[in-house]
C-alpha positions as CSV (number, residue, x, y, z in Angstrom):
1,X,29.6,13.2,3.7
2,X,28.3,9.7,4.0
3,X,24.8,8.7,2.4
4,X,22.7,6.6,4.7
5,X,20.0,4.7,2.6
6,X,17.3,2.9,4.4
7,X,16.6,-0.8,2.8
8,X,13.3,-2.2,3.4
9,X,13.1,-5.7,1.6
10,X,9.4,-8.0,0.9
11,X,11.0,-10.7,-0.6
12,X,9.3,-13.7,1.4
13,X,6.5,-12.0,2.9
14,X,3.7,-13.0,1.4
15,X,1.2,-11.2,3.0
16,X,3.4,-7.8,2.2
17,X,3.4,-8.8,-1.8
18,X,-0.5,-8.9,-0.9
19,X,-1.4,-5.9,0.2
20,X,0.7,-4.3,-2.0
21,X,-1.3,-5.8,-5.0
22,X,-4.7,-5.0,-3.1
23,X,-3.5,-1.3,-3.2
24,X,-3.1,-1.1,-6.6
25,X,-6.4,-3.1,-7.5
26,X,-8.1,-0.3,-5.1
27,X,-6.2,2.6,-6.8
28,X,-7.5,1.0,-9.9
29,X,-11.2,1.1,-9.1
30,X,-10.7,4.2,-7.4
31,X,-9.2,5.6,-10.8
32,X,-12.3,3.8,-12.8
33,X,-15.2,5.2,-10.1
34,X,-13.7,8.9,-10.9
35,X,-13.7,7.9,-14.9
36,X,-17.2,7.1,-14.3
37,X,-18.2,10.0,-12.1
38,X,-19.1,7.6,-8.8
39,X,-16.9,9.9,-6.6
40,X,-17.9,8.4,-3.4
41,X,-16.9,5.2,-4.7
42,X,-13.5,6.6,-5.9
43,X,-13.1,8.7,-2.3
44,X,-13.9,5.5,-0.8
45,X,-11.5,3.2,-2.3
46,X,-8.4,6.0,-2.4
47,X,-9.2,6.1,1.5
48,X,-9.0,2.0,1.9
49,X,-5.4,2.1,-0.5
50,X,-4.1,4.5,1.6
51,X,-5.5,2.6,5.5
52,X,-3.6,-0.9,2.9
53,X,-0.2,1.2,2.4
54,X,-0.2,2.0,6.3
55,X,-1.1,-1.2,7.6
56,X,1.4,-2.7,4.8
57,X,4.4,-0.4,5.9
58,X,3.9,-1.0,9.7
59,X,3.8,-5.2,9.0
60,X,7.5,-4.5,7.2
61,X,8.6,-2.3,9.9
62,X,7.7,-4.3,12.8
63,X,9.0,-7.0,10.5
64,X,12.3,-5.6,10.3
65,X,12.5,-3.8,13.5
66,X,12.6,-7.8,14.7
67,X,15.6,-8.4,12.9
């Protein structure tokens, strides 16, 4: 039986490597409002990481679905 990996490569894409690193700075103040018991805050920015991730995946799909 055959393994079928899918490959998604950034590598160039600097708008890709950029919302990748605004997720994890909104993970990180997500992970410091909690710390500090702002949980709207925290809610808030674990829901704008997760709108970042989808809008970053669909740009490399698109991207690749292009190729």
């Amino acid at each position: 039986m055959e393994r079928t990996t899918m490959e998604i490569t950034t590598t160039g894409d600097p708008v890709a490597i950029a919302l990748a690193a605004l997720a994890v700075g909104l993970f990180a103040v997500a992970l410091i409002a909690m710390s500090t018991d702002r949980l709207t805050a925290a809610g808030m920015s674990f829901l704008a990481a997760s709108l970042v991730i989808y809008l970053r995946e669909n740009r490399v799909a698109d991207r690749n679905a292009e190729e």
